[in-house]
Structure formats: structure tokens, C-alpha cells
C-alpha positions, 0 to 999 in steps of 0.5 A, a space after each residue: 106393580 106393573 114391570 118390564 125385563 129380559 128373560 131366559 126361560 128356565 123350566 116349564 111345567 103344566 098347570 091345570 087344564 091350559 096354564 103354565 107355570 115357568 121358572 125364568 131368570 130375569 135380567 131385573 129381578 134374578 130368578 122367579 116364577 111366574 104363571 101363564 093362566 091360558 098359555 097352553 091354549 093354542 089360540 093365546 098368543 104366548 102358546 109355544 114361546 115359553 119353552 125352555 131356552 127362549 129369550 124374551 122379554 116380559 111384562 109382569 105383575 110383580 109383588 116381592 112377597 109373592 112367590 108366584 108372579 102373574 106374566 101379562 104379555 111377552 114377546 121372543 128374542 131368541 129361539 136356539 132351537 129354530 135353526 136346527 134341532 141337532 143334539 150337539 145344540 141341544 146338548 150344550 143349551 139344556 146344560 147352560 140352563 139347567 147349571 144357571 137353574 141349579 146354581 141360582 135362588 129366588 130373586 138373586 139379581 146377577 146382572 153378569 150371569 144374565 149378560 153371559 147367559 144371553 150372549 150364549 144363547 144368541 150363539 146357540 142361535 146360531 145355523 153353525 156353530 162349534 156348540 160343545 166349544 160355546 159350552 165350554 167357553 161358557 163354563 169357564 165364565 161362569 165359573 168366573 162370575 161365582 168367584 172361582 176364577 182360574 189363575 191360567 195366565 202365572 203358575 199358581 205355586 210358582 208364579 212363571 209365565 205359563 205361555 212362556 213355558 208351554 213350549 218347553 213342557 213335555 207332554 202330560 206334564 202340566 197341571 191344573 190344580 183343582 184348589 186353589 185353581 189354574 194352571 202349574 208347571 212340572 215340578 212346582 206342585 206339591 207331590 200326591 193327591 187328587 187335587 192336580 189333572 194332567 194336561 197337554 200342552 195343546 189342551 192347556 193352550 186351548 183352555 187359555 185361549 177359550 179364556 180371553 177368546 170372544 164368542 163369534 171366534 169359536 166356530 173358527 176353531 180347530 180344537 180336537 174332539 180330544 182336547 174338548 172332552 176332557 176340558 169339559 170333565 174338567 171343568 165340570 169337575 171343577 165346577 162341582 167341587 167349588 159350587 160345594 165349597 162356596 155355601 150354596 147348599 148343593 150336593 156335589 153329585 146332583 151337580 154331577 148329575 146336571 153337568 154329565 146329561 
């Protein structure tokens, strides 16, 4: 069957003398392969667009029962690397695809997934941009479509106001619980383990805006370097500890492996 959809390449790989095959997460079907017979040679058409981290939109022939599909024709949306090949850019780019690579099986349809991963990538395209805040922002949200959403609004022991609180917390006080998950004020959390982070109030204020903050706002931001770095260790850690727990059959230090590069 003849089929149109949206898709994000994934991963590619040489096959044979000229062909390619490409993991690609499809807005349609979830994540499949499919292969591109002459699409190394450098007259064919589709030559140099299927790299990973391009939007495109595809025609397939497509049979369920087979794993390798064979791609028709495509044409590119997005390109994140056009405007400027830049490491902060890169960096956040190969992270967004390889955890949707990791974190996804074959034809595991997720339509949200495909719209925030394409709102990422439009992002990433483009000239300026704060890409290792996109990053994060992406992260939180995508933690929140596999189910393992924060609580960042209310204490998770006590049920307080966190916004309300922020002001009157000293610093390295407030917490953020790994399991259940979100935020906790002083005191309130049961005493030992590695279960709670400390945080300042000024990172915890930015992870509660990244939260509701839309995309385009994030170049505008004055967020420290500080205050990135370590919310992205901790939601990578956070990350790697619920994609283990939810039964999705990774090993939490190859997630490690992929959020660290």
C-alpha cells in the first residue's frame, strides 16, 4: 500500500554500493525502517536529505508484516543543521533524536511525541537560538508524554503552593523527589536516601517556568549556564531511573550512555 506521512529521520546506515537504509519515526505509523535503493548516488534526488534530524515528508510503500519498508519519494521540511553547524546545536539535536530513537519500538504510533519532537526540531532551525535550554525544555516534555510527569506546581508530601514558597526558602533547601517525582519544600520529605536533589530557589524557578514556557521564549531567557547544567543532569537522571521503571526493557546505564554524549 501506497502511503503518506511526516517524518523525522532517526539513524542512517550504508547498504550495499549506493543504497541506504534509515530509521525514521513517522507522525503515521511510529518508528520503522525503511530503504532508500540508490540513495547514495549523488544524482538521485533524495541524495543528502536523509541525514539524520530532517523533517520530511515521505511516500511509502508499506506492508505491516514487513520489517524493512521501501521509501518512493520524500521531500525536506526542516534541515537543523542549514543554519549553522555549531556544537551547542548539534549537541541538543543528536540528544532529542537518539532518546526518541531509544525510547521507542517498531510501529509504536505517539502522535504527541511526533508533534513535540517536530516542534523541537523547527526550533533548532533556527539562526539563534538558547539550544541547550530547548533541550531541556524538550526533556521535561518528554518525560511527560511517557507518563512520568513532575508534580512542580504543589509540594508532593505536603501539598503547599511551591510559587508561594519560593521566596521564603533558603538556599539548597528545596527538593526535588526522584520517585514519586517534583518538587518538595524543607522539611516535608522523609529524612536519608538518594531519592531527593537539592535545588536553589533560582533553579527551581526555572524548571517551573521551562514547564508551561512556550518555545519561541527561550532565546529570550537569562537562565545562568549554572542553573542549565544541572537541571539537565537532573532530568537526565530522572529520566533514566523512570524509563527503567516503566517496563520498556532498558538498561538504565545505556540510557546513561545516550543522555551523557
Amino acid at each position: 500500500m501506497i502511503v503518506k506521512t511526516r517524518a523525522v529521520v532517526l539513524r542512517e546506515t550504508k547498504y550495499r554500493d549506493q543504497s541506504k537504509l534509515c530509521t525514521l519515526f513517522t507522525r503515521e505509523f511510529g518508528k520503522l525502517t525503511v530503504i532508500l535503493k540508490g540513495g547514495r548516488n549523488p544524482k538521485s534526488r533524495l541524495c543528502g536529505i536523509f541525514t539524520a534530524g530532517n523533517l520530511l515528508d515521505c511516500v511509502i510503500y508499506r506492508k505491516s508484516e514487513r520489517e524493512v519498508q521501501l521509501l518512493s519519494d520524500a521531500s525536506l521540511l526542516a534541515c537543523p543543521m542549514l543554519p549553522g553547524a555549531d556544537m551547542e546545536r548539534f549537541g541538543a539535536l543528536y540528544r532529542i533524536i537518539d532518546m526518541v530513537n531509544q525510547s521507542t519500538e517498531r510501529d509504536e504510533k505517539n502522535l504527541q511525541l511526533f508533534a513535540l519532537l517536530e516542534t523541537a526540531l523547527r526550533e533548532l532551525c533556527r539562526e539563534r537560538g538558547n539550544f541547550p535550554l530547548l533541550y531541556l525544555w524538550f526533556l521535561l516534555r518528554f518525560i511527560s508524554i511517557l507518563g512520568f510527569e513532575p508534580e512542580l506546581r504543589r509540594c508532593v508530601f505536603s501539598g503547599r503552593d511551591i510559587r508561594e514558597a519560593l521566596q521564603k526558602v533558603p538556599a539548597g533547601e528545596l527538593l526535588f523527589i526522584m520517585n514519586p517525582g517534583g518538587l518538595a519544600l524543607p522539611g516535608s520529605a522523609p529524612a536519608g536516601g538518594s531519592n531527593a536533589r537539592r535545588l536553589t530557589p533560582e533553579t527551581a524557578a526555572l524548571l517551573i517556568s521551562l514547564s508551561t514556557m512556550a518555545p519561541s521564549a527561550l532565546g529570550e531567557s537569562t537562565a545562568s549556564p549554572t542553573d542549565t547544567e544541572l537541571l539537565s543532569a537532573l532530568l537526565q537522571d530522572y529520566c533514566s531511573l523512570h524509563l527503567e521503571q516503566g517496563g520498556r526493557g532498558r538498561n538504565r546505564s545505556i540510557v546513561n550512555q545516550i543522555l551523557m554524549k
